[in-house]
N, C-alpha and C positions, 0 to 999 in steps of 0.2 A: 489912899492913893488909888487913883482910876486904873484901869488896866491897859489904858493907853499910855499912862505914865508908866507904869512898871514893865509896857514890852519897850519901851522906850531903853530903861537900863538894860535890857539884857539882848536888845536886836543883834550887839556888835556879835555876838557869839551863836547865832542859826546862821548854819552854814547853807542850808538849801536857797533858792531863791523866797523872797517872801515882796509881799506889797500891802501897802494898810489901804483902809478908804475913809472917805468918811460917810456920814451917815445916808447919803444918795446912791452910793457906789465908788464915784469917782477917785481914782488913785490919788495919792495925794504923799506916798512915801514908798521905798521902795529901795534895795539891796541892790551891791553889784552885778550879781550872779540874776537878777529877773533884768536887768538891765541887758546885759549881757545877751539875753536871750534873743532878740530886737535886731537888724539891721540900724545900724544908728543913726538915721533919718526919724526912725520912728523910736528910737531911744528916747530922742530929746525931746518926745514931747509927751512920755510918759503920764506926765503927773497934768491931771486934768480931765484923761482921756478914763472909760468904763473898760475893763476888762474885755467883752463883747465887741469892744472898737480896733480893740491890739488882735483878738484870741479868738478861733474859733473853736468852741467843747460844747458835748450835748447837754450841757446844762449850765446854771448860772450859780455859779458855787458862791458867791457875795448873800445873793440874794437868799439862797437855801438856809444859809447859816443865821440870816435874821428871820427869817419865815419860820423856822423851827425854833429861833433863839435858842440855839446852843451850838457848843460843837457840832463840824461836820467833816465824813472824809466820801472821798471816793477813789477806789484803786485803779489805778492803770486805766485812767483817762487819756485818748488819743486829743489831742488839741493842736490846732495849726495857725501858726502865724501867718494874718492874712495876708501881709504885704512879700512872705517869702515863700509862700506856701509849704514850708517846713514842716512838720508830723514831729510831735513832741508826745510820749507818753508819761503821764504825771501821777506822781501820788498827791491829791488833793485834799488839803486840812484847812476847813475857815472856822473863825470865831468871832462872834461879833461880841465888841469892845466896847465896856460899859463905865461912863463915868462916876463921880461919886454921888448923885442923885440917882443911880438906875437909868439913867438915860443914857441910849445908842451914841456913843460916838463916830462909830466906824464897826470897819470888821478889818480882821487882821486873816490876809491867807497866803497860806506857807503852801509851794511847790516844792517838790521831789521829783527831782527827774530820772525815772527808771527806764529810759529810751531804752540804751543800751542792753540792760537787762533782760529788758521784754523784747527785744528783737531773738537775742538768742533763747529765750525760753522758746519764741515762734520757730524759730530755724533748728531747735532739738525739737519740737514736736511736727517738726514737718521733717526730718530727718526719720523720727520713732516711726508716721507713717508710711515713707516712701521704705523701709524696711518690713514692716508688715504686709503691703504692697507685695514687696518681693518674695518675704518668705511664704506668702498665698502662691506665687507663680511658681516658685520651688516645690511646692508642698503637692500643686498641680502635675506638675511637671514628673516626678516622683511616682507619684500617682499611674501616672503615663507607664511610664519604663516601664515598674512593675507589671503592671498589667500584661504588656507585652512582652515581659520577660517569663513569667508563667504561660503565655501560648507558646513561643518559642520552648519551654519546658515540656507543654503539652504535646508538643509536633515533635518533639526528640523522643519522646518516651514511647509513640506508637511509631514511629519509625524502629525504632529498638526492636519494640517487640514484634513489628514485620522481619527485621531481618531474624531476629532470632525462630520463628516459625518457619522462614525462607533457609535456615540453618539446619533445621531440624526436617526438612522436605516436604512443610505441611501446605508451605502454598510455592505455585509456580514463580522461578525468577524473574518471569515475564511482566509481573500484578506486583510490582512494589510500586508504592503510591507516595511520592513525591512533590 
């Protein structure tokens, strides 16, 4: 059995979006969920069209997966559809798809869409720095007081000790130094 036959049986059950090609690139099959992704102007005309034609990613995941013939992923690919300009980040899986003589049929590539995810992994580590941010300015700030709260310590303490000289009639009431 080719491995074009065998994702055949099993497509109904990948829930991610996924798309086959055949041996050029060009789509040629393809899930609700990559459908789905599309304004549906350019849904329907899916199967025909290269990846590159729907998708804009810094690389050409079809192509990688026959260039290296084998598996391929790439994590938390930003990719934008170019008819909506949408920002889609992807976990990226291609395999190219061999029939029962060794020869390329296609490649079969499965998306995972971890938009969401990775939005908030960005917004807690942009939250993590705007908190480090602060506790710099705090830590600054701190810093401050103290400092002038040791002069203001310092100017109490020889204030004291003038009165107390000025108590004792060592210096004139006149020469306290304020």
């Amino acid at each position: 059995m080719s491995q074009s036959a065998a994702f055949q049986e099993v497509k109904d059950v990948v829930i991610d979006a996924w798309f086959t090609t055949d041996p050029s690139g060009v789509i040629v099959d393809f899930n609700r969920v990559f459908f789905s992704l599309f304004p549906r102007n350019v849904a329907r005309k899916l199967k025909g069209l290269t990846l590159s034609e729907i998708m804009s990613m810094p690389m050409d995941i079809v192509q990688e997966a026959v260039d290296q013939n084998r598996q391929v992923r790439f994590d938390e690919v930003v990719a934008t559809i170019l008819e909506t300009q949408e920002e889609f980040r992807f976990i990226l899986s291609a395999i190219p798809l061999f029939g029962e003589e060794k020869a390329l049929e296609g490649t079969l590539v499965i998306l995972r869409n971890v938009t969401d995810e990775a939005m908030v992994q960005i917004k807690y580590q942009e939250m993590l720095e705007r908190e480090a941010r602060e506790r710099e300015l705090l830590k600054a700030e701190l810093v401050r007081r103290t400092e002038r709260l040791i002069q203001i310590s310092e100017r109490y303490y020889e204030l004291k000790a003038q009165i107390r000289k000025r108590a004792k009639g060592q210096v004139s009431p006149f020469k306290l130094k304020i």
